[in-house]
PQR file of N, CA, C, O and H, with PARSE charges and radii, in Angstrom:
ATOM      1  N   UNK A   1      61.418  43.351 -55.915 -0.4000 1.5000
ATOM      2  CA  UNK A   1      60.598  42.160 -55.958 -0.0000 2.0000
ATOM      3  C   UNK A   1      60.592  41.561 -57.361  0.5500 1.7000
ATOM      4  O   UNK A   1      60.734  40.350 -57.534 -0.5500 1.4000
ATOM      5  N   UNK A   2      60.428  42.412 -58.341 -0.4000 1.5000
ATOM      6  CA  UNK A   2      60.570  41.888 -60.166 -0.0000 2.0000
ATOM      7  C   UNK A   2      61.680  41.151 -59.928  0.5500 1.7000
ATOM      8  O   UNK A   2      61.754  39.927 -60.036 -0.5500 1.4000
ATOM      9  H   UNK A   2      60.312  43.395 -58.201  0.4000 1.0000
ATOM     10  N   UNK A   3      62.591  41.934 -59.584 -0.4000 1.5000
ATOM     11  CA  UNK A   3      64.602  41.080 -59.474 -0.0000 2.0000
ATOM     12  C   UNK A   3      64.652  39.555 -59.156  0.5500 1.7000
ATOM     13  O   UNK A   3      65.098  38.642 -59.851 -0.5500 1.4000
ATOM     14  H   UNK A   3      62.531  42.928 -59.496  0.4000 1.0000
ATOM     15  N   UNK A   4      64.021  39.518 -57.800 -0.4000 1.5000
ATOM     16  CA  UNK A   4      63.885  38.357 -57.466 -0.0000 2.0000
ATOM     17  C   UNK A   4      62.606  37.268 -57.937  0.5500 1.7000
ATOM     18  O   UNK A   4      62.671  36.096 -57.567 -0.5500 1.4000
ATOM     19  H   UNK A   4      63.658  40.260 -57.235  0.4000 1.0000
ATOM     20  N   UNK A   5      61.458  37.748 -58.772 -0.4000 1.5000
ATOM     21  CA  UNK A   5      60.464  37.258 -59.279 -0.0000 2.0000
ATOM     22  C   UNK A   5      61.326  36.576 -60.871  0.5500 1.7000
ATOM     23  O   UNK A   5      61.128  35.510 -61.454 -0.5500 1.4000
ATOM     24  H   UNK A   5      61.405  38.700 -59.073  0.4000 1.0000
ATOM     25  N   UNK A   6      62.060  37.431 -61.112 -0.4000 1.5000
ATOM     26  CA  UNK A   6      62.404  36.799 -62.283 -0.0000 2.0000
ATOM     27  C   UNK A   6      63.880  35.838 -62.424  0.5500 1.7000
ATOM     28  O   UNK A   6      64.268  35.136 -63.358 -0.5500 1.4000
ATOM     29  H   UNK A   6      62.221  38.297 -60.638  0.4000 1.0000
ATOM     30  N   UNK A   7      64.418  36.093 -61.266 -0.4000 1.5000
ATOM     31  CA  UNK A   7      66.013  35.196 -61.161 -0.0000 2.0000
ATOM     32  C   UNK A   7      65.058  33.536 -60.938  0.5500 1.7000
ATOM     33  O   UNK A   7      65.275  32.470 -61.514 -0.5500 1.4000
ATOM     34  H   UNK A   7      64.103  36.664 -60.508  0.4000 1.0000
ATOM     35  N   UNK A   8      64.177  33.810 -60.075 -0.4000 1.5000
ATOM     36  CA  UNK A   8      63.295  32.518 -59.711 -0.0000 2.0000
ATOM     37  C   UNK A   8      62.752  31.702 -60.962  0.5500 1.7000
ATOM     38  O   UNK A   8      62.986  30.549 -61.325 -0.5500 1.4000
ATOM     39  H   UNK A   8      64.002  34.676 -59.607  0.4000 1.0000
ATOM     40  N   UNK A   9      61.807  32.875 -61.588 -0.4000 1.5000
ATOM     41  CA  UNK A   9      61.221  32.108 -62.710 -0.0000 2.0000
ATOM     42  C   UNK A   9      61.642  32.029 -64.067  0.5500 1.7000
ATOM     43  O   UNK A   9      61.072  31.436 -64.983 -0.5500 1.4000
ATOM     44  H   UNK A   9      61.617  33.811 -61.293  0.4000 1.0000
ATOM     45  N   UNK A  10      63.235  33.020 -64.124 -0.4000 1.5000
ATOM     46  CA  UNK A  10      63.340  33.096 -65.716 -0.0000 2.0000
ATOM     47  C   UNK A  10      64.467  31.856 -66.285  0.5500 1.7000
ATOM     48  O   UNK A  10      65.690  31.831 -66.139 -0.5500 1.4000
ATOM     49  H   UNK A  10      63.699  33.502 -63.380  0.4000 1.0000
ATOM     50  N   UNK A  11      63.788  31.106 -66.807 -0.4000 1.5000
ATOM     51  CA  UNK A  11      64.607  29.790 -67.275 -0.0000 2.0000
ATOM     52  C   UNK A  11      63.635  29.519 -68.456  0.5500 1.7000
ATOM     53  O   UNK A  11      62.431  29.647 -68.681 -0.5500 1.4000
ATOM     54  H   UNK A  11      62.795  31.126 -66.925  0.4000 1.0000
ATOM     55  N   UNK A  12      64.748  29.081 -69.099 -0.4000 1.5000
ATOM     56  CA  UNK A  12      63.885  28.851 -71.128 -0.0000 2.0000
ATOM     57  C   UNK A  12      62.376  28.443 -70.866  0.5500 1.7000
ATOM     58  O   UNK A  12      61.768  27.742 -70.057 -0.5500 1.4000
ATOM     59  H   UNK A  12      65.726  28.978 -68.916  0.4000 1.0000
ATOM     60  N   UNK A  13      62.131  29.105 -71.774 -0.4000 1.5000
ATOM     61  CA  UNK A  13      60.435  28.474 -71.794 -0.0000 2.0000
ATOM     62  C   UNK A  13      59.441  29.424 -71.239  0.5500 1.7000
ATOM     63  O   UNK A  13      58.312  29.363 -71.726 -0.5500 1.4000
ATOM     64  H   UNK A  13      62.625  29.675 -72.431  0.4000 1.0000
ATOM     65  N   UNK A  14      59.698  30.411 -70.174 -0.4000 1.5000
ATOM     66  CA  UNK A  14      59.041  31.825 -69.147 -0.0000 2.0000
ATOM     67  C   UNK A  14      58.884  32.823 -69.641  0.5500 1.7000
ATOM     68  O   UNK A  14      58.184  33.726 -69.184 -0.5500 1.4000
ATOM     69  H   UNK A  14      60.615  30.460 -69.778  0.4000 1.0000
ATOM     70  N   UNK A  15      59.858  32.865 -71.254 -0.4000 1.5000
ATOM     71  CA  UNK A  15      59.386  34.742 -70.981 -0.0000 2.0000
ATOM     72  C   UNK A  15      57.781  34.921 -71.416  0.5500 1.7000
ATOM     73  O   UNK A  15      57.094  35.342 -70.485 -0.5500 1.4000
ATOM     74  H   UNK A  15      60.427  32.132 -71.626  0.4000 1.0000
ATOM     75  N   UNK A  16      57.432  34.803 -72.022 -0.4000 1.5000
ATOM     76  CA  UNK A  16      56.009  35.160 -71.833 -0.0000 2.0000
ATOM     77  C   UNK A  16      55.085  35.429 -70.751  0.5500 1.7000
ATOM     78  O   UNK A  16      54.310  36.358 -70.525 -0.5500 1.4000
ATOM     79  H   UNK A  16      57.990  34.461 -72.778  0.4000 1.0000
ATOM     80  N   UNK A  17      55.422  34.219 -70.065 -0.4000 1.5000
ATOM     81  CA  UNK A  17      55.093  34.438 -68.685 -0.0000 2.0000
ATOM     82  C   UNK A  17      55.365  36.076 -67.946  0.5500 1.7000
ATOM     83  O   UNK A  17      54.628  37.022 -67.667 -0.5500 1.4000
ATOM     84  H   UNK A  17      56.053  33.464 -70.248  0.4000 1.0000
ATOM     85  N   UNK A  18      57.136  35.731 -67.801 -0.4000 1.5000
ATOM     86  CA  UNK A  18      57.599  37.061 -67.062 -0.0000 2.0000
ATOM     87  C   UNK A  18      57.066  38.467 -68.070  0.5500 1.7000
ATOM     88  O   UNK A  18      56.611  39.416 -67.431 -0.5500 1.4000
ATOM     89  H   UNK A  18      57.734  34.963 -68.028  0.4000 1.0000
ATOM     90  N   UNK A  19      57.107  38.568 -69.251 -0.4000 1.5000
ATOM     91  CA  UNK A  19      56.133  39.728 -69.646 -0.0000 2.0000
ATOM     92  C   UNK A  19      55.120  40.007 -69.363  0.5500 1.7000
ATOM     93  O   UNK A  19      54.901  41.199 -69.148 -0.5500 1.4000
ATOM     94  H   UNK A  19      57.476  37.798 -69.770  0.4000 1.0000
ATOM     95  N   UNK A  20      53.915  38.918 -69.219 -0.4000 1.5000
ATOM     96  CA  UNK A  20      53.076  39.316 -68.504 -0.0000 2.0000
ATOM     97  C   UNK A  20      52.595  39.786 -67.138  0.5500 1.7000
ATOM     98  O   UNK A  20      51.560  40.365 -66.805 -0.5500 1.4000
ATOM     99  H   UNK A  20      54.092  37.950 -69.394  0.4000 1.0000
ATOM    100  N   UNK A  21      53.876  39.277 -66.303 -0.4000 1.5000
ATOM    101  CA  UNK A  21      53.889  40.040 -65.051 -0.0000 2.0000
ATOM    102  C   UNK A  21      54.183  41.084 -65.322  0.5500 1.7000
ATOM    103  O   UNK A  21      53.377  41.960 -65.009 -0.5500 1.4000
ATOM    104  H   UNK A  21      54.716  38.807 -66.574  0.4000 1.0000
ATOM    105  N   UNK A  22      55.462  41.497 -66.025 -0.4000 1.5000
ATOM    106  CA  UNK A  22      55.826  43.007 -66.430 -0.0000 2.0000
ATOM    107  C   UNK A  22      54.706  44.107 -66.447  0.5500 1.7000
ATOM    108  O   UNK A  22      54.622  45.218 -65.923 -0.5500 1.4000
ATOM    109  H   UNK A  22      56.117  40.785 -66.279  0.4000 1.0000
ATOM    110  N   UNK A  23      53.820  43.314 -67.311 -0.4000 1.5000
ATOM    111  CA  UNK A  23      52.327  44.306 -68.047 -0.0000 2.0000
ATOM    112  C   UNK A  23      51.393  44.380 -66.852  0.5500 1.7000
ATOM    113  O   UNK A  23      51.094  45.475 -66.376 -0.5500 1.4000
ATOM    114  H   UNK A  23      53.889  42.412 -67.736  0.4000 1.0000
ATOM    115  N   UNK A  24      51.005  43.435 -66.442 -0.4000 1.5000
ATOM    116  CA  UNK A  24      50.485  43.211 -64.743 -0.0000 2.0000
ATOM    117  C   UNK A  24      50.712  44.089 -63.920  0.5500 1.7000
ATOM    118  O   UNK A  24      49.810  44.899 -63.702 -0.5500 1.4000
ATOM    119  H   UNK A  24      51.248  42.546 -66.829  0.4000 1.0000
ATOM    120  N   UNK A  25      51.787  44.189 -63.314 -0.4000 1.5000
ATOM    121  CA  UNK A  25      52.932  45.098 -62.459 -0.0000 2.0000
ATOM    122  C   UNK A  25      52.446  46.724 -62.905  0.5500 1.7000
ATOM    123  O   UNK A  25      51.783  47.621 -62.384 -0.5500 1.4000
ATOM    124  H   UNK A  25      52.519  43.532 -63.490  0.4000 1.0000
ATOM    125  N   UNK A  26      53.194  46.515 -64.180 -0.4000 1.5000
ATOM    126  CA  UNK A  26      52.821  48.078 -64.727 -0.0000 2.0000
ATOM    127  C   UNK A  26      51.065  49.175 -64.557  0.5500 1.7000
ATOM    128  O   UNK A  26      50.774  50.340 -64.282 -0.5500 1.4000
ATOM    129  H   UNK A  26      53.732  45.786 -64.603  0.4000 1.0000
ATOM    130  N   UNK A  27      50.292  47.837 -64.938 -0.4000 1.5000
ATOM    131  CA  UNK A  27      49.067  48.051 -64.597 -0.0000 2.0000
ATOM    132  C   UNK A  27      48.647  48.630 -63.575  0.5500 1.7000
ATOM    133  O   UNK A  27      48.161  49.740 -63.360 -0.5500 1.4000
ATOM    134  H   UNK A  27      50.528  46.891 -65.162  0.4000 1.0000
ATOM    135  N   UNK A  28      48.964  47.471 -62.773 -0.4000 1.5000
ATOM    136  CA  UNK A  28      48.050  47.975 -61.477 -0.0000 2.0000
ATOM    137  C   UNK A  28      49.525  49.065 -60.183  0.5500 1.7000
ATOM    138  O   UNK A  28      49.265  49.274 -58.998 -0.5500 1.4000
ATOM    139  H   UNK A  28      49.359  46.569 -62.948  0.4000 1.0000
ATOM    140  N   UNK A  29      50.946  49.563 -60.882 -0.4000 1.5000
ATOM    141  CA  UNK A  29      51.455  50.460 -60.456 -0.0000 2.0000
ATOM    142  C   UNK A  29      50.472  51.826 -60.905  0.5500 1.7000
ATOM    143  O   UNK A  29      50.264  52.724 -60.089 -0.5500 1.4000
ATOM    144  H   UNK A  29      51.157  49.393 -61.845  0.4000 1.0000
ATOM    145  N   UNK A  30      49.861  51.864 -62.400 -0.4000 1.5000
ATOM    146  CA  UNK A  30      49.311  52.988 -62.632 -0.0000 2.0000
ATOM    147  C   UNK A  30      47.801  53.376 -61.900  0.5500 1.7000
ATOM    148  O   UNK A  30      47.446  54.500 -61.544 -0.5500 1.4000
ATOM    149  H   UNK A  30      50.030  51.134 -63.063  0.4000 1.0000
ATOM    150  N   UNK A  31      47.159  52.317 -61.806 -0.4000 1.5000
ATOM    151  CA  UNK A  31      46.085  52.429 -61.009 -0.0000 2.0000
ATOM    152  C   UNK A  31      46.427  52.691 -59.519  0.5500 1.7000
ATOM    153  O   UNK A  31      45.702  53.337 -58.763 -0.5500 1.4000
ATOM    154  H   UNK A  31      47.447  51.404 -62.095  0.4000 1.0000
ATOM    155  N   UNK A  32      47.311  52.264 -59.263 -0.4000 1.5000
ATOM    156  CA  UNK A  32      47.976  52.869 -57.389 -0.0000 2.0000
ATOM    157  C   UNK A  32      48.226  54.367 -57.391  0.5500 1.7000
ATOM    158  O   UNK A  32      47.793  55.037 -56.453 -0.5500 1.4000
ATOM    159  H   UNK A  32      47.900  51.738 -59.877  0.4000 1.0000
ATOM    160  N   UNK A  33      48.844  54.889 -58.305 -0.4000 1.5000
ATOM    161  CA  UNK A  33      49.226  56.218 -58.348 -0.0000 2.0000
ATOM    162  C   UNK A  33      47.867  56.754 -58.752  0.5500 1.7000
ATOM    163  O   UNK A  33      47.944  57.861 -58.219 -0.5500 1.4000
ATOM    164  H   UNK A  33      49.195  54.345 -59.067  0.4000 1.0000
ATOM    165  N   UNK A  34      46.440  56.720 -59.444 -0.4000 1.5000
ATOM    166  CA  UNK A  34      45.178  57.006 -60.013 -0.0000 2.0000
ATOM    167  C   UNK A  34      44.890  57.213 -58.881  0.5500 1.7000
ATOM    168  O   UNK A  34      44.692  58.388 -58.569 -0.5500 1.4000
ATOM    169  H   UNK A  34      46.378  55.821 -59.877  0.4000 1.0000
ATOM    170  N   UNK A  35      44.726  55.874 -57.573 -0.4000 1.5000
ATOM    171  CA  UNK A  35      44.357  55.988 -56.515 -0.0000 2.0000
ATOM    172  C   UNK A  35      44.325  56.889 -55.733  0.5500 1.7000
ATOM    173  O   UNK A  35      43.328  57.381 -55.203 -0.5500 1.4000
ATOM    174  H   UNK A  35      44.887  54.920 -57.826  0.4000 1.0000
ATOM    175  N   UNK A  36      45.501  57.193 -55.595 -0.4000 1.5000
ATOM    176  CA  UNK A  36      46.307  58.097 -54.521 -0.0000 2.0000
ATOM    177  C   UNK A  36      46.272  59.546 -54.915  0.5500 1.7000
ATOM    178  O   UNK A  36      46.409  60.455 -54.096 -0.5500 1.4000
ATOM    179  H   UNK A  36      46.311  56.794 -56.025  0.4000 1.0000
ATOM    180  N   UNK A  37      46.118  59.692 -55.968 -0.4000 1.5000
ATOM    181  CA  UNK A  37      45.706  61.004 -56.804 -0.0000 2.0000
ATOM    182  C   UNK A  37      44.911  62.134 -56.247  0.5500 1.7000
ATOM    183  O   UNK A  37      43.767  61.694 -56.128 -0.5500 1.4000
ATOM    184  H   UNK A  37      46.007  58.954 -56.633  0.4000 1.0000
ATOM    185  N   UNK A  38      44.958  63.633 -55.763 -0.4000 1.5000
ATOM    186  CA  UNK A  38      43.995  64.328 -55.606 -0.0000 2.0000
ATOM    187  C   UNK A  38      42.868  64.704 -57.021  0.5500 1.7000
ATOM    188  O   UNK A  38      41.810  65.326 -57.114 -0.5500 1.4000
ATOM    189  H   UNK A  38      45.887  63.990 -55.860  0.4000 1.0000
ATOM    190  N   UNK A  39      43.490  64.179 -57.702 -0.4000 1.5000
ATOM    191  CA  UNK A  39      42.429  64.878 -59.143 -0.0000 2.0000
ATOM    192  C   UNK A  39      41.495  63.442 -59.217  0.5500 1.7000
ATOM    193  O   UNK A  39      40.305  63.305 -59.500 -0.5500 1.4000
ATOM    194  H   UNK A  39      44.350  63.674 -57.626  0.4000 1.0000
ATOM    195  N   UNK A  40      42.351  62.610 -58.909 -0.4000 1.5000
ATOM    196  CA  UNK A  40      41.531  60.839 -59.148 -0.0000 2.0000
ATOM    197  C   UNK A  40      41.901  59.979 -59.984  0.5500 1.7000
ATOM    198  O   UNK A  40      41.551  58.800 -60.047 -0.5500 1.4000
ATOM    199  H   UNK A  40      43.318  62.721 -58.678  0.4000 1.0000
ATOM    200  N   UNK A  41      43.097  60.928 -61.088 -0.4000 1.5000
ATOM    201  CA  UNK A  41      43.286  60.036 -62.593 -0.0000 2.0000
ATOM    202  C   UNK A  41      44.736  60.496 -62.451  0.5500 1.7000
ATOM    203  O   UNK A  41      45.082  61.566 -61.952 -0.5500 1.4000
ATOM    204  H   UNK A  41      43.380  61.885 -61.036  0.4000 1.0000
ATOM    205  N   UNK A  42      45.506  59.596 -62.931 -0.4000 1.5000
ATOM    206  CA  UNK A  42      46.614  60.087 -63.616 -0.0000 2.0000
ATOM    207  C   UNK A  42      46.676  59.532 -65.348  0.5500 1.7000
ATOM    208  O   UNK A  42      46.349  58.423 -65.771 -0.5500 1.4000
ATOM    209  H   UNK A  42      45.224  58.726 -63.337  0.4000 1.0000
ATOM    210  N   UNK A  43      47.134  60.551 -66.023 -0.4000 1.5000
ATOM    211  CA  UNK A  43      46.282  59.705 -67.523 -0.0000 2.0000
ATOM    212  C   UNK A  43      47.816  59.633 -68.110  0.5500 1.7000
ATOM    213  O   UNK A  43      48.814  60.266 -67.767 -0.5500 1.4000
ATOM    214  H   UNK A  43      47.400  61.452 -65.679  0.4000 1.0000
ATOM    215  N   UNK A  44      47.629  58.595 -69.154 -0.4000 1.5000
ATOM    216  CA  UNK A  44      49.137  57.401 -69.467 -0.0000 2.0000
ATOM    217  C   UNK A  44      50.020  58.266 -69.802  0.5500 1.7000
ATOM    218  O   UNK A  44      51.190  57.981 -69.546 -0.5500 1.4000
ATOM    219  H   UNK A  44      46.818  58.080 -69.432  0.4000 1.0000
ATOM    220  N   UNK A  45      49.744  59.454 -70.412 -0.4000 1.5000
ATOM    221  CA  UNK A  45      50.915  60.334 -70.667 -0.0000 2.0000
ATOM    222  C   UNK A  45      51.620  60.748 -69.613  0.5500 1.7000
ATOM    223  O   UNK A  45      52.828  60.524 -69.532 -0.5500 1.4000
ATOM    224  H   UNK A  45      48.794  59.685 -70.620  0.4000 1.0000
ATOM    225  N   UNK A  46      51.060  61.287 -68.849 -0.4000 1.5000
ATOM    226  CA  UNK A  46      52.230  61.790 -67.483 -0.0000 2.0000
ATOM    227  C   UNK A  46      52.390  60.393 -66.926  0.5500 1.7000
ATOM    228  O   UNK A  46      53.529  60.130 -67.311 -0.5500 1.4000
ATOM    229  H   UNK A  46      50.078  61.469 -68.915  0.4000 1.0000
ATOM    230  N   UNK A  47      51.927  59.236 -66.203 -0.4000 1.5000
ATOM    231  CA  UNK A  47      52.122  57.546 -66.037 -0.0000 2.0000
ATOM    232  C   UNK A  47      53.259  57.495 -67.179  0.5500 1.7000
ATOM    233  O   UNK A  47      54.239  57.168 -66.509 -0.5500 1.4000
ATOM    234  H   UNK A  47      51.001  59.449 -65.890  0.4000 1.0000
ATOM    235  N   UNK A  48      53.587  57.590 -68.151 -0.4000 1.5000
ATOM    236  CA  UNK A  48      54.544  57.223 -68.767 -0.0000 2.0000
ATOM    237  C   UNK A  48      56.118  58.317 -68.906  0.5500 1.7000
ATOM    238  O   UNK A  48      57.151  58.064 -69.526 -0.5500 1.4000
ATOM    239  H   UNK A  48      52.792  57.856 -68.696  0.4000 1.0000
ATOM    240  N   UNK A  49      55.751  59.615 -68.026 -0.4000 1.5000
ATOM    241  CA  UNK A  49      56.569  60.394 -67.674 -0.0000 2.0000
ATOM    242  C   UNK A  49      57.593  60.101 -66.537  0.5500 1.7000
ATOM    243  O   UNK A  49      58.799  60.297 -66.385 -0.5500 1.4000
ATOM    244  H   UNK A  49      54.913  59.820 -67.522  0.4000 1.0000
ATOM    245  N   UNK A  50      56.257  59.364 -65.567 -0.4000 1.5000
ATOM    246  CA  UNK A  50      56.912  58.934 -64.516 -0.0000 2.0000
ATOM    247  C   UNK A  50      57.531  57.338 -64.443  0.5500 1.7000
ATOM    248  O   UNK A  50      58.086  57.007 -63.395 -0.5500 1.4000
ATOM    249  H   UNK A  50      55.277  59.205 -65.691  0.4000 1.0000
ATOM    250  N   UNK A  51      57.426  56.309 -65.616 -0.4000 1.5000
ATOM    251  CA  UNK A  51      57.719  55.263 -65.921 -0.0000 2.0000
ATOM    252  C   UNK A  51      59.628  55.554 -66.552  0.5500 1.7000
ATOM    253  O   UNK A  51      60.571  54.763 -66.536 -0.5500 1.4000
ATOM    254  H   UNK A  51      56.975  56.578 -66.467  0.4000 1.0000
ATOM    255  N   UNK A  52      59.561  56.918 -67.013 -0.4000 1.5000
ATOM    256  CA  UNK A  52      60.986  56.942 -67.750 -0.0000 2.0000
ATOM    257  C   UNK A  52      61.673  57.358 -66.731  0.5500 1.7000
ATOM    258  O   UNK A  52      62.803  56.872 -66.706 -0.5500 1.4000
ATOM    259  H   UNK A  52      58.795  57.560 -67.026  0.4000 1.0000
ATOM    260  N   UNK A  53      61.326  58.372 -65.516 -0.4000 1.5000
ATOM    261  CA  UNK A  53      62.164  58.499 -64.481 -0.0000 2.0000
ATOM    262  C   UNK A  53      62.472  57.248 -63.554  0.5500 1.7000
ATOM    263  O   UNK A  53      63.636  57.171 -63.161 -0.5500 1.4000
ATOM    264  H   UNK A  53      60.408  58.767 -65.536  0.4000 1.0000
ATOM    265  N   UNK A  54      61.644  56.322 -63.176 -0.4000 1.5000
ATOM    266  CA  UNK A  54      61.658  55.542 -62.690 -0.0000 2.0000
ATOM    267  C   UNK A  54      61.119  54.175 -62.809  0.5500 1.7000
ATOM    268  O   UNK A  54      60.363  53.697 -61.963 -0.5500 1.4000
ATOM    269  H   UNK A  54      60.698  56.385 -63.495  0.4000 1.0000
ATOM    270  N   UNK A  55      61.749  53.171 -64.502 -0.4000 1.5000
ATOM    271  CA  UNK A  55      61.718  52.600 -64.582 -0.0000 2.0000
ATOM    272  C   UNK A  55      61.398  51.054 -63.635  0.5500 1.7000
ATOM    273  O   UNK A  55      61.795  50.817 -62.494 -0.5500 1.4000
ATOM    274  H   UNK A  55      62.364  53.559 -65.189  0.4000 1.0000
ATOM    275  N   UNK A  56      60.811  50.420 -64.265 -0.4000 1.5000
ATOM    276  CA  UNK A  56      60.257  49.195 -63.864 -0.0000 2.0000
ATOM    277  C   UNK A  56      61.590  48.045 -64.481  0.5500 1.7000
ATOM    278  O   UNK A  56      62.140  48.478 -65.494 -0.5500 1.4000
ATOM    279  H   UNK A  56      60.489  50.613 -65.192  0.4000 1.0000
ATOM    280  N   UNK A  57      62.120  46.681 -63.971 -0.4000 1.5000
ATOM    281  CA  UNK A  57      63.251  46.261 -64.482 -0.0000 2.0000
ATOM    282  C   UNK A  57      61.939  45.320 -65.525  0.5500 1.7000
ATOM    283  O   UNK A  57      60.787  44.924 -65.349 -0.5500 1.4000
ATOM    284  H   UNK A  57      61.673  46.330 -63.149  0.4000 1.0000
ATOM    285  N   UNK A  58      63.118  45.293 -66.797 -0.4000 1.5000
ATOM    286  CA  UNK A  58      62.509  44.306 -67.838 -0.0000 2.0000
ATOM    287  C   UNK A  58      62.506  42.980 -67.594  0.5500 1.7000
ATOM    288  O   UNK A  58      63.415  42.612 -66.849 -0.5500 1.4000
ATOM    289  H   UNK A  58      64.055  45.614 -66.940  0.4000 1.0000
ATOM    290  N   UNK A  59      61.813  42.194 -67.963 -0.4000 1.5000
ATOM    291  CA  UNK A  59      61.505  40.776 -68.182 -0.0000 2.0000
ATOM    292  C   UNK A  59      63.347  40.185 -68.568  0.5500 1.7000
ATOM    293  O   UNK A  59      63.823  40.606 -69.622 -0.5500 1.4000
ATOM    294  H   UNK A  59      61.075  42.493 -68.568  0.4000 1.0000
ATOM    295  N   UNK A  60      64.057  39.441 -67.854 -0.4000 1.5000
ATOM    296  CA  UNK A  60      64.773  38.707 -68.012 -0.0000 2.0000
ATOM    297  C   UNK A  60      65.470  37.498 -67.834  0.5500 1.7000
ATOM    298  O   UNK A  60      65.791  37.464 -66.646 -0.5500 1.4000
ATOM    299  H   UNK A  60      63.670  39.099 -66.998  0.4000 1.0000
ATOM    300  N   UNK A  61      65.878  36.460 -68.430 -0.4000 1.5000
ATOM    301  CA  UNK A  61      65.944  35.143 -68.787 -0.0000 2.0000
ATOM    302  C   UNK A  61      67.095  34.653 -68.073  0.5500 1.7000
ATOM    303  O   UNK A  61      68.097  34.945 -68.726 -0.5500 1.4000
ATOM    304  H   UNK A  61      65.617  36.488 -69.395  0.4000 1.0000
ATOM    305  N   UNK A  62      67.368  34.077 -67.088 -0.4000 1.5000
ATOM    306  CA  UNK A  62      68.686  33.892 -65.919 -0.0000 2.0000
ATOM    307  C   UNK A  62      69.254  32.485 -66.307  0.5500 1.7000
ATOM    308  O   UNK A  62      70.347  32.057 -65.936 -0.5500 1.4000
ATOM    309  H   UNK A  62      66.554  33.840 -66.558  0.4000 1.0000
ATOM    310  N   UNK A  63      68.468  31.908 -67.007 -0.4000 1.5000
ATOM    311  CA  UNK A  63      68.902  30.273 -67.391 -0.0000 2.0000
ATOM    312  C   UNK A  63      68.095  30.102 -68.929  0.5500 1.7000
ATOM    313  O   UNK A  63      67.043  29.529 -69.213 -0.5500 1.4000
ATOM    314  H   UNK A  63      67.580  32.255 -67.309  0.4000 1.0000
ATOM    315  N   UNK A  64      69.098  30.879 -69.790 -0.4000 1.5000
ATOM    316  CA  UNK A  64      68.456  30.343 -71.186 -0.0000 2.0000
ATOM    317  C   UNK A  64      68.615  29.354 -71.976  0.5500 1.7000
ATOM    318  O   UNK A  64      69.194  28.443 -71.384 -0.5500 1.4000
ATOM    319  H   UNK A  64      69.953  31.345 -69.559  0.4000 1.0000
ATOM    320  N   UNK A  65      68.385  29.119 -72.982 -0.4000 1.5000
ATOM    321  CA  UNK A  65      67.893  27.574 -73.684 -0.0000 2.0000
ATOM    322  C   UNK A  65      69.920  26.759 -73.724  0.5500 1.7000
ATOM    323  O   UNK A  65      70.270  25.714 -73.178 -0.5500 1.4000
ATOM    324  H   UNK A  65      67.914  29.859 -73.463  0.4000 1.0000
ATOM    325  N   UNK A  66      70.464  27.347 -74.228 -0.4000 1.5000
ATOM    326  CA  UNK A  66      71.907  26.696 -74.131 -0.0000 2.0000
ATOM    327  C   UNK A  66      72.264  26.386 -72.770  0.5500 1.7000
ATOM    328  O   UNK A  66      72.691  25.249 -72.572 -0.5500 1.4000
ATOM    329  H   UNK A  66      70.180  28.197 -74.673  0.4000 1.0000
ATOM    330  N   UNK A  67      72.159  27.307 -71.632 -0.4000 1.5000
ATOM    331  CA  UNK A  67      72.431  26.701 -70.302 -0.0000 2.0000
ATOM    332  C   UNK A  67      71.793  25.386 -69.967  0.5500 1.7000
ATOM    333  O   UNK A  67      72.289  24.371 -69.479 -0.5500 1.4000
ATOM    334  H   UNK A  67      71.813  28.231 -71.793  0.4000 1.0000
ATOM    335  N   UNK A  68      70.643  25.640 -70.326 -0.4000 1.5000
ATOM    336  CA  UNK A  68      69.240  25.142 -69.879 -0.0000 2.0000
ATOM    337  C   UNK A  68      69.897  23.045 -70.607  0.5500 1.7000
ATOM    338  O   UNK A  68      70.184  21.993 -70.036 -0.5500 1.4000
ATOM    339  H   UNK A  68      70.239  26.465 -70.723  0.4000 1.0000
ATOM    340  N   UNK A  69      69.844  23.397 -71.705 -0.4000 1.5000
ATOM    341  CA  UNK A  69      70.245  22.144 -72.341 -0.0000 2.0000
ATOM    342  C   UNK A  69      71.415  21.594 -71.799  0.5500 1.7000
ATOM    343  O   UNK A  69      71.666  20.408 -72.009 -0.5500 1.4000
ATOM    344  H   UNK A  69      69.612  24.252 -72.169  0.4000 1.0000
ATOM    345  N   UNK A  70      72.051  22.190 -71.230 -0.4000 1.5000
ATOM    346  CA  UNK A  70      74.062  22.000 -70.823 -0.0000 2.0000
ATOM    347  C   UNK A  70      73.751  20.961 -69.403  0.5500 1.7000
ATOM    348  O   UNK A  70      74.091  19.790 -69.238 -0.5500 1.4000
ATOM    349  H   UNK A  70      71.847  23.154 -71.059  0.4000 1.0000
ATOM    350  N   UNK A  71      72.874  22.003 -68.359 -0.4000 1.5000
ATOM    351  CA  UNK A  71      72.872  21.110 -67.426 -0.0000 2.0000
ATOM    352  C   UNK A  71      71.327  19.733 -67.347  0.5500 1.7000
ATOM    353  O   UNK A  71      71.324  18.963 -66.386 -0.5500 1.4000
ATOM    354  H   UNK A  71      72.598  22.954 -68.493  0.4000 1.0000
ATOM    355  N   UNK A  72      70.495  19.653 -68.133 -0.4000 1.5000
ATOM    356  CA  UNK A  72      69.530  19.066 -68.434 -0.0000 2.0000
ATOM    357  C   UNK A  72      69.797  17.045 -68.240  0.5500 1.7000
ATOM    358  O   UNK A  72      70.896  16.511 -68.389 -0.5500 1.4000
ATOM    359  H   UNK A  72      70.497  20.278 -68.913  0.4000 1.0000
ATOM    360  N   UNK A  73      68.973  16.564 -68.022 -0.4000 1.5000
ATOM    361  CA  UNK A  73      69.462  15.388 -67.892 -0.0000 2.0000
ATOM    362  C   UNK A  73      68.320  14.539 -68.175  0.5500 1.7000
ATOM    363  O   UNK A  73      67.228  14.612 -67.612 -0.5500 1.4000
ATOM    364  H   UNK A  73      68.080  16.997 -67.901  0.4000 1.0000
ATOM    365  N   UNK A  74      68.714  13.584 -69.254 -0.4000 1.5000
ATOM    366  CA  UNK A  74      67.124  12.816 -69.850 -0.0000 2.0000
ATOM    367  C   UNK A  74      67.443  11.234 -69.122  0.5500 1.7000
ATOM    368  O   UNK A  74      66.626  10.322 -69.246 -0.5500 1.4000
ATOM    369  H   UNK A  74      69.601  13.525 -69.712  0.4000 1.0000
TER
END
């Protein structure tokens, strides 16, 4: 869903945007796994154990500022 969230929205001018979904995403993935938890918590150190096995895709830019200007039309 990121894959296709960001081919959609990443064109010059977004990344901020798409980082903040990144941070968003990440968020409330760790609170899903807290959820689901028999203890109740999972605390950021092991959350970040399981972030390196199974990365989240990074924030990336599909139409950046040189494309962006190439096909642009004033």
């Amino acid at each position: 869903m990121l894959r296709g969230h960001y081919a959609y929205y990443g064109i010059a001018g977004n990344i901020r945007a798409l980082q903040r979904v990144h941070r968003t995403v990440e968020r409330y993935w760790g609170r899903m796994l807290s959820s689901g938890s028999w203890k109740g918590v999972i605390w950021w150190k092991h959350f970040h154990r399981i972030k390196e096995r199974f990365p989240l895709l990074r924030p990336k830019l599909y139409l950046p500022y040189a494309e962006l200007q190439a096909i642009a039309v004033l």
